[in-house]
N, C-alpha and C positions, 0 to 999 in steps of 0.2 A: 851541572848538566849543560850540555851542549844549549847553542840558541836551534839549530836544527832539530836537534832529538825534544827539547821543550817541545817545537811547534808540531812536528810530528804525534808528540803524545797529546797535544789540544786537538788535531786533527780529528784524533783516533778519537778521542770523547767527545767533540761535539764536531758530529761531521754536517758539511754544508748542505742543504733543503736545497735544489734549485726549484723554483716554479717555475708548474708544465703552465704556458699561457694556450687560452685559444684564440687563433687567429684566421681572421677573417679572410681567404686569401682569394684576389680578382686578379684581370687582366685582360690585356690586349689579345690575346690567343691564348685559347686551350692547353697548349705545351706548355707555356713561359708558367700561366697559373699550377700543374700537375709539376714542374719543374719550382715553385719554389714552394710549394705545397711539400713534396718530396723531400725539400732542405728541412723544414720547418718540423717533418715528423721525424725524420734520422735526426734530431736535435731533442728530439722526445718532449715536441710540442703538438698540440691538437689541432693540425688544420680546417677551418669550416670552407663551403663555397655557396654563393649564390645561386647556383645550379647544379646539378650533375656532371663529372666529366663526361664531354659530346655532345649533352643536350642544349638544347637554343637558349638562351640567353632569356628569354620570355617563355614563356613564367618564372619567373626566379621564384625560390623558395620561401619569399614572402609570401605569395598566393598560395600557398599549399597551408594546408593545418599544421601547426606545431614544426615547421621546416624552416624556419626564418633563423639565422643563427645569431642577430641582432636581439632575435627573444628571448633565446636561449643564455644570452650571453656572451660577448668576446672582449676581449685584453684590447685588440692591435687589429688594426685592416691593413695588408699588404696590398698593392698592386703592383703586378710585373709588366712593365712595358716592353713588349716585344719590339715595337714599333713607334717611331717619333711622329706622335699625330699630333696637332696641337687642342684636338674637341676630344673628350669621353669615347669611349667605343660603349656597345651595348653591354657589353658585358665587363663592365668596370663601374656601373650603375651604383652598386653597394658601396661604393667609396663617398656620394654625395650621401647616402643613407647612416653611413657609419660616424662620418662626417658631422651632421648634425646631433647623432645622439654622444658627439665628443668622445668619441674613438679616434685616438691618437692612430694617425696614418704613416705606413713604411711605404719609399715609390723604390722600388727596384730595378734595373735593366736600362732603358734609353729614356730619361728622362729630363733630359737639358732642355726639350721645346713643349713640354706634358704642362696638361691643364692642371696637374695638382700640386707641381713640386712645393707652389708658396703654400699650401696648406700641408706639407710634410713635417712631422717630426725629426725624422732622418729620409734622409736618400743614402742608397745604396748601389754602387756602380754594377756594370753585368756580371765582375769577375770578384765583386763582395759578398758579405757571408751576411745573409738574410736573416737568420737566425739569431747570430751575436748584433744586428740592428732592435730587432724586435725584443730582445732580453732590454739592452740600455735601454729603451723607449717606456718600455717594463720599471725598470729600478729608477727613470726618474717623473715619473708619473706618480710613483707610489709613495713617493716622500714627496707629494702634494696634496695638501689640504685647502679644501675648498669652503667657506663659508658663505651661506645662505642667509640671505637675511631673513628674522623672522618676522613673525606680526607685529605692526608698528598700532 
């Protein structure tokens, strides 16, 4: 048998799982986040946000019951920088939040002068594919083990 027709017939019996991640996705403006949010579900990944699209930036979904999607769970926090600011904007908050609960961070868009690039996993240029970031971030997070020490 062929080496093609072989892999094709393994194809066919064990076909590949990908994992849907869910992702945390913030940003410098409204757009840039619904614009990689947008990438991340046509990728047939679960976007979360700290807010609703439009709404202000405060209350983020932490103050709401059961709204917080750090409680719920996520993979990856993206943030999409519209904008070269070098401070946080309000609504990129969930990055120091995600941040701490060691949530590997994707920075997106104009991040050469961004307060997070040193804490990124990947960067992602404006005209890179957000998605194929957040997958690797995915596969090499997941072949880590992490040991706790226990009671001494």
């Amino acid at each position: 048998m062929s080496t093609q027709r072989a892999a094709a017939a393994q194809d066919a019996v064990a076909p590949v799982q990908r994992r849907v991640l869910s992702v945390l996705v913030v940003g410098t403006d409204d757009w840039a986040i619904e614009q990689s949010a947008a990438s991340l579900q046509d990728a047939g990944h679960e976007p979360q946000r700290c807010h609703d699209p439009g709404s202000p930036a405060f209350p983020c979904n932490a103050l709401l019951p059961g709204r917080c999607p750090l409680d719920r769970g996520v993979d990856i926090v993206v943030t999409s920088r519209a904008r070269a600011l070098s401070a946080p904007t309000p609504s990129e908050m969930g990055v120091t939040c995600a941040l701490h609960a060691q949530i590997p961070l994707v920075v997106t868009g104009i991040s050469d002068r961004g307060p997070f690039t040193r804490y990124a996993a990947r960067t992602v240029s404006e005209r890179g594919n957000v998605a194929a970031a957040c997958e690797a971030v995915a596969a090499e997070t997941a072949n880590v083990i992490r040991l706790e020490e226990g009671p001494e």
